[in-house]
KOLVEXLO-229861 format. One record per residue (C-alpha): residue in three letters; x, y, z; residue number from 1. Coordinates in steps of 0.2 Angstrom, whole numbers. Example, Ala and Ser with C-alpha at 12.3 -4.5 7.8 and 13.67 -1.06 7.14 Angstrom:
2
(node "ALA",(62,-22,39),1) (node "SER",(68,-5,36),2) 
END
This chain:
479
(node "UNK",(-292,-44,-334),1) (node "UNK",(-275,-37,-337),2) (node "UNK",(-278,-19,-330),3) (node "UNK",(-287,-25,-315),4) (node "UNK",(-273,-38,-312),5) (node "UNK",(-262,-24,-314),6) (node "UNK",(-272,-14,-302),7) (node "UNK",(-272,-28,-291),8) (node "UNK",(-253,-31,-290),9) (node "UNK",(-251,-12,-288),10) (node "UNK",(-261,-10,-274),11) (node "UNK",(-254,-25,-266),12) (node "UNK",(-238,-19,-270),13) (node "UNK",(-241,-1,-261),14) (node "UNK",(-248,-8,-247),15) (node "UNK",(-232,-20,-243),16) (node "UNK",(-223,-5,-248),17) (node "UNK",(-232,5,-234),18) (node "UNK",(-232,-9,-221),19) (node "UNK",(-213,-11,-224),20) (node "UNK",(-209,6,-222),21) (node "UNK",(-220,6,-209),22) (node "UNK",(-212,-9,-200),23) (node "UNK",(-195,-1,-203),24) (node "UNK",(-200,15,-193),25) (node "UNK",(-204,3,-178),26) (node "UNK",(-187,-6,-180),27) (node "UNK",(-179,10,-179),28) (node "UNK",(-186,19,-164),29) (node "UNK",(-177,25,-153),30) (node "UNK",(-174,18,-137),31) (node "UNK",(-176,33,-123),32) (node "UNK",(-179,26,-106),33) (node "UNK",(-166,13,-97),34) (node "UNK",(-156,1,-109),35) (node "UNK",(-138,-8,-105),36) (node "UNK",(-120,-7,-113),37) (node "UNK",(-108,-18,-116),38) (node "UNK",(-91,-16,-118),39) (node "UNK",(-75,-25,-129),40) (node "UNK",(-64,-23,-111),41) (node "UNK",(-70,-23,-95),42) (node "UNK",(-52,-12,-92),43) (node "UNK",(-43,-4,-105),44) (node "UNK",(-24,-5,-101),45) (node "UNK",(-12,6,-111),46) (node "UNK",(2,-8,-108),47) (node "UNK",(17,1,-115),48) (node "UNK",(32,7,-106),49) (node "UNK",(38,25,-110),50) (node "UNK",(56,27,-115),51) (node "UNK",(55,44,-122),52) (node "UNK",(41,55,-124),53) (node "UNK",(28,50,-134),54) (node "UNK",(9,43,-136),55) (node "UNK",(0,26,-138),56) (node "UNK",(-16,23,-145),57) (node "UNK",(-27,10,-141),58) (node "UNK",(-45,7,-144),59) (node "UNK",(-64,1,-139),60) (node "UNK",(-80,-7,-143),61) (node "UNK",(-96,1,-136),62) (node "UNK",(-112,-12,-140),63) (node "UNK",(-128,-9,-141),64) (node "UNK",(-136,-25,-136),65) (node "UNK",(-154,-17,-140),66) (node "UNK",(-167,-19,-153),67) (node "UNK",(-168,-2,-153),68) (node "UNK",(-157,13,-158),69) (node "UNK",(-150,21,-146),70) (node "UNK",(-142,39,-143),71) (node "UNK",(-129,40,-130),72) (node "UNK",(-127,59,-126),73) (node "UNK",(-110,59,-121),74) (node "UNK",(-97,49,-122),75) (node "UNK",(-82,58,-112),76) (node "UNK",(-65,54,-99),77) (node "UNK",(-70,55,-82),78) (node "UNK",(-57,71,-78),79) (node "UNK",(-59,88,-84),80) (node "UNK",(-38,87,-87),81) (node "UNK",(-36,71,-95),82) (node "UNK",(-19,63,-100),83) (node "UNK",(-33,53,-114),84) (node "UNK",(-39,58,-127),85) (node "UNK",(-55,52,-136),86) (node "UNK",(-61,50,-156),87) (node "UNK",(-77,43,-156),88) (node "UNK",(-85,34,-170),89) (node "UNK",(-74,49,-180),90) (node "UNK",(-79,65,-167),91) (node "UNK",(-64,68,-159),92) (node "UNK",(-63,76,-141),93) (node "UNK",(-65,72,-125),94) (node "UNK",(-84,73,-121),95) (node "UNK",(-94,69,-138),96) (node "UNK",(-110,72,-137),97) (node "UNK",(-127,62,-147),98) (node "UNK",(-119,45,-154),99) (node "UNK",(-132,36,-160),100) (node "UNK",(-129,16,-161),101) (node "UNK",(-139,5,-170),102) (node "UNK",(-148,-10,-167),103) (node "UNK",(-137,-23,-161),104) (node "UNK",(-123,-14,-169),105) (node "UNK",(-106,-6,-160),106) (node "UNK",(-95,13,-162),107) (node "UNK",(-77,11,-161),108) (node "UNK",(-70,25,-146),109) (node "UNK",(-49,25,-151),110) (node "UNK",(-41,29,-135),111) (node "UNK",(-25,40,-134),112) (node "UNK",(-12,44,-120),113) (node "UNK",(0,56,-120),114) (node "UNK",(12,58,-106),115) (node "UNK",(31,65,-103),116) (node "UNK",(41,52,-97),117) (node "UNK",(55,60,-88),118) (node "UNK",(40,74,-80),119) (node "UNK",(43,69,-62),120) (node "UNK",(26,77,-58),121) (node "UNK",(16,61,-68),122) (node "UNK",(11,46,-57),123) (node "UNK",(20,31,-60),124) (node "UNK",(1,24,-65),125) (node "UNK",(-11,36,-73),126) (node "UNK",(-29,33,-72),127) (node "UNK",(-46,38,-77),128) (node "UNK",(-64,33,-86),129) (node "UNK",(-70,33,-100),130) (node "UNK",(-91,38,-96),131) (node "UNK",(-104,34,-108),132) (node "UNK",(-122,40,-103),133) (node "UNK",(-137,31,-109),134) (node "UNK",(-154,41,-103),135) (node "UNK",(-146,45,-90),136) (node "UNK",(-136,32,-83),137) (node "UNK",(-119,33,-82),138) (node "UNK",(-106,17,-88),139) (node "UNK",(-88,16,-82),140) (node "UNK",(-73,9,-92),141) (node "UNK",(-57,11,-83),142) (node "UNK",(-42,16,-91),143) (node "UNK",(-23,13,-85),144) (node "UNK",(-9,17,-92),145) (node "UNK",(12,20,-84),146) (node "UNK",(16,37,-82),147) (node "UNK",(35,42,-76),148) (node "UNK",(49,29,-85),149) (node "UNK",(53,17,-72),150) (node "UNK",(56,-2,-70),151) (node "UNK",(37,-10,-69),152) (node "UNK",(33,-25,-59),153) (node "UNK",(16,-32,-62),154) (node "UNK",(11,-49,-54),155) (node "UNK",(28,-56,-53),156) (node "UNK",(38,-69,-42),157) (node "UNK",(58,-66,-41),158) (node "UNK",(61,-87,-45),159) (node "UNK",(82,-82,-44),160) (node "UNK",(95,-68,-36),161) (node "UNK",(93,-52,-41),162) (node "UNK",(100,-38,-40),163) (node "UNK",(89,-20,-42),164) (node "UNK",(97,-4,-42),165) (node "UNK",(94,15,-41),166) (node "UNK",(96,20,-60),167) (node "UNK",(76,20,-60),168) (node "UNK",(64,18,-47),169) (node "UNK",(53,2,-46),170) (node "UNK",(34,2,-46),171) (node "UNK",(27,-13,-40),172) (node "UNK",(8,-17,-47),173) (node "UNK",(-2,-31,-40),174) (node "UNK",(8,-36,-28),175) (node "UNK",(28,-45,-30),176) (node "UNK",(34,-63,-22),177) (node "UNK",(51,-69,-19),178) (node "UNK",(51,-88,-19),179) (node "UNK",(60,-100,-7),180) (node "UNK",(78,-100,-11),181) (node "UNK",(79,-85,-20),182) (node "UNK",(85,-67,-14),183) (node "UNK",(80,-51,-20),184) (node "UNK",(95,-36,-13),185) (node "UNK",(91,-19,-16),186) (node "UNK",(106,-8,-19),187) (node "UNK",(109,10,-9),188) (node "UNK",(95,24,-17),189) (node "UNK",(85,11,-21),190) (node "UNK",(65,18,-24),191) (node "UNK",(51,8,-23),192) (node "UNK",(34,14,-28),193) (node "UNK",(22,1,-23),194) (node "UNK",(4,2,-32),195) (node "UNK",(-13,3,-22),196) (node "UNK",(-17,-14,-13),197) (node "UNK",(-1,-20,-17),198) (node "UNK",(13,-28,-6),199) (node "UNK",(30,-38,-6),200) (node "UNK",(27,-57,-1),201) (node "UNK",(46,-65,5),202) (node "UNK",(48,-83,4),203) (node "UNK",(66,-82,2),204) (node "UNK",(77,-68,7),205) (node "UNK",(77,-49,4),206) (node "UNK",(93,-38,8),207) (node "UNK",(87,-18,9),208) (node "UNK",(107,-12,9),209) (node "UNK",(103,9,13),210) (node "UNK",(115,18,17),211) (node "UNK",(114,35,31),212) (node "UNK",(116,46,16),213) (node "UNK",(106,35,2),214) (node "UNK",(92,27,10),215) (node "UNK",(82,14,3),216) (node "UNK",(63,18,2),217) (node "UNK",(47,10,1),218) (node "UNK",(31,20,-3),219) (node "UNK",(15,22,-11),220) (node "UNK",(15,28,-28),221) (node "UNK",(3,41,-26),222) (node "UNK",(17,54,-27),223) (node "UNK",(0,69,-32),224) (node "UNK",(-4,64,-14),225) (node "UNK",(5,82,-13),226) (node "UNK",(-6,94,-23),227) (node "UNK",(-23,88,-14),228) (node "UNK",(-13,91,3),229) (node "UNK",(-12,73,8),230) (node "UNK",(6,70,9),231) (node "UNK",(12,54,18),232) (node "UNK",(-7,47,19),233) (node "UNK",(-5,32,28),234) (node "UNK",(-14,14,23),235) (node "UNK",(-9,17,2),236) (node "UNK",(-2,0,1),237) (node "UNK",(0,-17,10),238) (node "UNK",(18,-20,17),239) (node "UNK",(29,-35,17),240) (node "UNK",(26,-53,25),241) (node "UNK",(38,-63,30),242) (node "UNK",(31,-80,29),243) (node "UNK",(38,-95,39),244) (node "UNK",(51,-101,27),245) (node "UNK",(61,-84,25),246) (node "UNK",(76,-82,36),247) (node "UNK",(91,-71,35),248) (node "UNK",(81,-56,27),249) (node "UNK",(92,-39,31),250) (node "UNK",(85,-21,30),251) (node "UNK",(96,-8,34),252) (node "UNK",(94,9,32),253) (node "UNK",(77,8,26),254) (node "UNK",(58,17,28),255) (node "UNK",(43,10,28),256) (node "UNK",(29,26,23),257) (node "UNK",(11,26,20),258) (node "UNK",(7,7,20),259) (node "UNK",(-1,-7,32),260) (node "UNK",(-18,-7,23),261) (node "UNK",(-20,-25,23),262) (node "UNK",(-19,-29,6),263) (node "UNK",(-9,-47,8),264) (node "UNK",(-22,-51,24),265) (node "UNK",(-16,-43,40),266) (node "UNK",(-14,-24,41),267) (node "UNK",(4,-21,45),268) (node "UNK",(18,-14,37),269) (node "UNK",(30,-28,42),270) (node "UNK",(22,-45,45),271) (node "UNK",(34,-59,51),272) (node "UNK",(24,-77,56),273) (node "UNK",(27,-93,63),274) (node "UNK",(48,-98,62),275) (node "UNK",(49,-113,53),276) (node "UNK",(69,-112,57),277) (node "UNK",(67,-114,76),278) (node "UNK",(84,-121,78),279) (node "UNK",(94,-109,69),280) (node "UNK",(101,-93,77),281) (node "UNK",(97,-83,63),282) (node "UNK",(83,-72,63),283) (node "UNK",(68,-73,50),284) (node "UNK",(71,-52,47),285) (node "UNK",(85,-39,55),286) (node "UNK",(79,-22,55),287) (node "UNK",(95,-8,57),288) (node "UNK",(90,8,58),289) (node "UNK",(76,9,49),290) (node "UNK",(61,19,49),291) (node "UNK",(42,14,49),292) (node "UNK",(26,28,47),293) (node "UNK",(12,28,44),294) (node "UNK",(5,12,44),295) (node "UNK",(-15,12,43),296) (node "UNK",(-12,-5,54),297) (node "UNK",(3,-12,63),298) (node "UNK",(20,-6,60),299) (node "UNK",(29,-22,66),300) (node "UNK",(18,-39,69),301) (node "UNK",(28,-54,74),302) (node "UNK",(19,-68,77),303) (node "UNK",(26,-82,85),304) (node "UNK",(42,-79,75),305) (node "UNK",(61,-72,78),306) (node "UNK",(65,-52,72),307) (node "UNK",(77,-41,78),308) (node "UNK",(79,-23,79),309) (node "UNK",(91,-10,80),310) (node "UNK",(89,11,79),311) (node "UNK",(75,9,73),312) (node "UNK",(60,21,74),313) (node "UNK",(43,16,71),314) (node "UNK",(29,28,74),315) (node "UNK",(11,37,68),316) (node "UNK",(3,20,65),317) (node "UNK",(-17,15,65),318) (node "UNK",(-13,0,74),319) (node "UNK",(0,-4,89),320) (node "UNK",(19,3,83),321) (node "UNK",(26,-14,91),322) (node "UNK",(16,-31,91),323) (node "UNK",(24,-48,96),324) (node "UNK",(9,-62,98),325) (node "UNK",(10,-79,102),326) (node "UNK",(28,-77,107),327) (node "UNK",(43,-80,99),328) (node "UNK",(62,-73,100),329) (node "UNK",(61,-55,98),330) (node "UNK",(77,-41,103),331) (node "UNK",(74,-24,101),332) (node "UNK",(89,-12,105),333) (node "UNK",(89,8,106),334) (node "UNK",(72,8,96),335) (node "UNK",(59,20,96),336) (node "UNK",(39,18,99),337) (node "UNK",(27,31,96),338) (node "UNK",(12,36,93),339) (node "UNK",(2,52,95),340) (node "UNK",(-11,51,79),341) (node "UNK",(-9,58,64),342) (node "UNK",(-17,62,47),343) (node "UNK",(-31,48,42),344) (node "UNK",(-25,41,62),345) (node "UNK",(-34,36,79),346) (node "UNK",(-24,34,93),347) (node "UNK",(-40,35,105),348) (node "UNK",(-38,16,111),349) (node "UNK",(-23,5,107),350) (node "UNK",(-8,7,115),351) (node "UNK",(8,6,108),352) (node "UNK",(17,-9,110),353) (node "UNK",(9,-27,114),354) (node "UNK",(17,-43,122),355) (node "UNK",(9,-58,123),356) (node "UNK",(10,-74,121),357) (node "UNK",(-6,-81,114),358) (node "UNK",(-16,-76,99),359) (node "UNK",(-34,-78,100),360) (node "UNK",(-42,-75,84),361) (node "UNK",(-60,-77,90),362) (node "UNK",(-70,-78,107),363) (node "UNK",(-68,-99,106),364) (node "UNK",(-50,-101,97),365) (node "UNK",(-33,-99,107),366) (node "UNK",(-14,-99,102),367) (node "UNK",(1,-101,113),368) (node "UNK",(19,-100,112),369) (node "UNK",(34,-99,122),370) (node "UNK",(39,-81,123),371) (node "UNK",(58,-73,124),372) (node "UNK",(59,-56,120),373) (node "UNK",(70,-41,128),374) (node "UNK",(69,-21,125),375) (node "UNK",(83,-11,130),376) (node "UNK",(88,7,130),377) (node "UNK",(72,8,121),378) (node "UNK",(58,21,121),379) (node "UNK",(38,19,121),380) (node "UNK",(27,33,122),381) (node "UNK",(12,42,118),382) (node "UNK",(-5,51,121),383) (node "UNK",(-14,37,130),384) (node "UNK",(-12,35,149),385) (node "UNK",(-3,18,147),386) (node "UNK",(5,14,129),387) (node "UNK",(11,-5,134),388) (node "UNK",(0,-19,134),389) (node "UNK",(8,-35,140),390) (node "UNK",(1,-54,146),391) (node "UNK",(6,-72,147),392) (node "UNK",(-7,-87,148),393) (node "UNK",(-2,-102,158),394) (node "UNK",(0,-111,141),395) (node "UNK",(17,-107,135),396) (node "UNK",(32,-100,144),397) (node "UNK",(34,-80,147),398) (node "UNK",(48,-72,150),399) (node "UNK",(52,-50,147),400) (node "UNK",(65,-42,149),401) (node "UNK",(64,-22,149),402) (node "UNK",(80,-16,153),403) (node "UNK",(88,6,153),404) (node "UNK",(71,9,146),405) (node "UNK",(58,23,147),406) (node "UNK",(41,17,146),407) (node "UNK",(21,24,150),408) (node "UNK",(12,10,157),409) (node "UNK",(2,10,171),410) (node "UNK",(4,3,190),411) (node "UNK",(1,-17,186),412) (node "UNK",(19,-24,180),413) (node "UNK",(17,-43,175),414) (node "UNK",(26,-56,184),415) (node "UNK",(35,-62,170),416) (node "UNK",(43,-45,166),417) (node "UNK",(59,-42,172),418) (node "UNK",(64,-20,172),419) (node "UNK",(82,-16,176),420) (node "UNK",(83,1,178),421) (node "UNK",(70,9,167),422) (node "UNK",(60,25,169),423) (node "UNK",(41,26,171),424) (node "UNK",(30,38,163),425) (node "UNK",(40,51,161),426) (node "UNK",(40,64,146),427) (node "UNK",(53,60,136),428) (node "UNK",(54,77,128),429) (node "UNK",(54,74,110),430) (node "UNK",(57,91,99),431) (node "UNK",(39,87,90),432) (node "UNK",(26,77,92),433) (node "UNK",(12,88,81),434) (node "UNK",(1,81,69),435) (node "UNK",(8,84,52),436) (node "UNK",(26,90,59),437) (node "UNK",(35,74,71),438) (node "UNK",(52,75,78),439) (node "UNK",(57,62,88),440) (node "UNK",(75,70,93),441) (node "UNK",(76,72,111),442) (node "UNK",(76,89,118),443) (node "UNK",(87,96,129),444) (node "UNK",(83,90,148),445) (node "UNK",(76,73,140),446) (node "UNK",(75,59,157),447) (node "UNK",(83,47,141),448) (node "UNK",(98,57,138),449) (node "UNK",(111,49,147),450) (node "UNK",(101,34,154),451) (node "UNK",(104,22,141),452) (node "UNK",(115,3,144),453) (node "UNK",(131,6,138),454) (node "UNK",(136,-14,137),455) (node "UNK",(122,-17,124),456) (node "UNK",(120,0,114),457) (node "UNK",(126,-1,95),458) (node "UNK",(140,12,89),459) (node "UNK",(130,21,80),460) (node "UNK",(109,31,81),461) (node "UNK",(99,31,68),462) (node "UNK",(104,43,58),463) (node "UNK",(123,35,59),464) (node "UNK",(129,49,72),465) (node "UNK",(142,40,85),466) (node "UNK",(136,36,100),467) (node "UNK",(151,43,110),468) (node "UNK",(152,37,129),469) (node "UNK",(135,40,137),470) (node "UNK",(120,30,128),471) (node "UNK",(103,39,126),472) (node "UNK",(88,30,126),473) (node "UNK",(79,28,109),474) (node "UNK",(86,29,90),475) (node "UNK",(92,46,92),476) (node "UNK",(109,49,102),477) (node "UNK",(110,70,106),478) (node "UNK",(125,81,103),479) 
END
């Protein structure tokens, strides 16, 4: 009875033995057709600001969520010429191949980024992606990290006065506010890189104090735009809104490049809306020889609101160069309008400039207010046949003045416009109006030379050049 027990129990243990083993190989089959990953972090941000050269590690979680094994058959950075790094489960490089995961287990990826600082060719923000591929299909982990040494503003609201200076450029991620009773001055030299989709929101106040020979600038970020032959790309970020409540704002000396992409809701690179402040003087923004380009959308929008120009030269946008709607209290003096397409921009269909006051956001909805604008000794041209779009409903008031300027526009002239001395649809002769290349200098034997309103011109063009006695039309004065 002993050996057959013995026998029994033997057999009985080799065939759970065998069964187990067999059970086990089940359990571990490999999973080779579809199957998900998850990750640690939906992002991976490198958040660390680079004083000196110098690396930062950082690391991740690839899961398997499977019951199976599986093999990913690479694991790899999305660009050939990585500023990251990879080790993967202990294989370091930057496209590790065959990592097997598993069953409802994980591999640690460490992350690494090295960048120079003080290299002027980085981006302010570098990017990539980490790829892993599982049978085939591809799953993305971004990865951010700051690149040049500067001053980083992510998802912030300016709450007191500052001050920002031209030691180091700012880069603006996410978008910036600057609240109601606060100010925000930017000293001469001033950069400011703005991320993608990002703009500056003003509640308050911001003073841009450029100078002729140390302008303030605002830009995209994408400063590599250069090597892929895209330089000055318009539509890289939003702009800046002047809501209702801001009054006082000052920008002097200041450019506007590559923006209006509609990021804080309409596309335009300055937005002002509705004044609040109806019975103070004081406009909402004053604009002194400034320069706005290549906006994807609108270079100025003012709806229903009080702006002021002066020398100032807004051209090469998506949308119209000028667009006052609903009304308000608008002056533009010895300014510039123009548009003849560009790089990433149509100018098939909109004019120019547009004057109305109404705003009709649908078929159904209409907006009116009372309109008191003036342009003089300015200029508004382009390729169309008539760059000025202009029209008053009997629902507000309407009142126009165009005075010493030289305008294209066609044969109707609206009632409510008043012209003293301007100049139809003559070439106005600027040195260059080609595609990548734009001079808006007047030439020699320009109708504006000359022409302009002395009693209201500003001392000074655009560029700070004395006006002398006779006034030209537009931003630039000629020798």
């Amino acid at each position: 009875m002993r050996i057959r027990l013995s026998s029994a129990l033997l057999f009985f243990v080799s065939v759970f033995a065998f069964c187990t083993e067999i059970s086990c190989r089940k359990e571990k089959k490999i999973l080779t057709s579809g199957g998900e990953l998850r990750f640690s972090d939906d992002t991976l941000k490198f958040d660390t600001v680079f004083t000196a050269a110098g690396s930062f590690t950082t690391g991740i979680l690839i899961y398997n969520s499977q019951n199976q094994e599986i093999v990913l058959s690479a694991v790899r950075m999305q660009n050939a010429n990585s500023y990251f790094s990879l080790n993967v489960d202990g294989f370091k490089g930057n496209n590790v191949t065959d990592i097997r995961i598993a069953p409802r287990d994980s591999v640690y990826v460490f992350a690494t980024v090295n960048i120079d600082p003080n290299d002027k060719r980085t981006p302010f923000v570098v990017t990539d992606s980490l790829v892993a591929t599982l049978n085939g299909r591809n799953f993305y982990v971004p990865f951010t990290a700051y690149g040049q040494n500067a001053r980083y503003i992510v998802d912030s609201v300016i709450r007191t006065n500052a001050i920002w200076d031209n030691t180091l450029p700012y880069v603006i991620i996410n978008s910036m506010g600057i609240a109601t009773g606060a100010s925000l001055t930017l000293n001469p030299g001033c950069r400011v890189y703005m991320h993608q989709n990002s703009g500056v929101v003003v509640f308050g106040k911001l003073i841009s104090n450029g100078t002729a020979k140390d302008s303030v600038i605002f830009q995209g970020d994408r400063l590599d735009r250069r090597y892929f032959g895209y330089e000055g790309y318009p539509g890289e970020w939003g702009g800046i809104y002047f809501h209702s409540t801001s009054s006082g704002s000052k920008l002097r000396y200041t450019r506007l490049e590559n923006c209006g992409n509609g990021a804080l809701g309409n596309p335009a690179a300055i937005w002002t809306t509705i004044d609040s402040n109806t019975a103070s003087a004081e406009p909402q923004v004053r604009l002194e020889n400034c320069i706005i380009k290549n906006s994807i959308g609108t270079g100025i929008y003012a709806q229903k609101s009080k702006i002021t120009a002066t020398n100032c030269l807004i051209h090469s946008t998506g949308g119209y160069a000028l667009a006052i709607i609903q009304g308000g209290h608008d002056t533009f003096v010895n300014c510039t309008f123009a548009n003849y397409g560009g790089t990433g921009l149509s100018h098939s269909q909109q004019g120019t400039v547009a004057i109305l006051n109404f705003y009709r956001p649908d078929q159904n909805t209409i907006y009116y207010g009372d309109l008191y604008a003036a342009m003089r000794n300015c200029i508004v041209y382009g390729s169309l046949d008539s760059e000025i779009v202009c029209s008053a409903a009997p629902g507000a008031a309407a009142a126009l003045e165009m005075d010493h300027c030289l305008l294209k526009m066609g044969s109707v002239r609206e009632s409510f416009i008043n012209f003293t001395n301007c100049i139809f649809n003559q070439d106005p002769l600027f040195v260059n109006t080609n595609d990548k290349i734009k001079d808006f200098r007047l030439k020699n034997g320009s109708p504006a030379i000359g022409k302009g309103n002395t009693a209201v011109a500003p001392l000074i063009d655009l560029t700070g050049k004395s006006r002398g006695g006779t006034i030209d039309i537009g931003c630039y004065q000629t020798e």
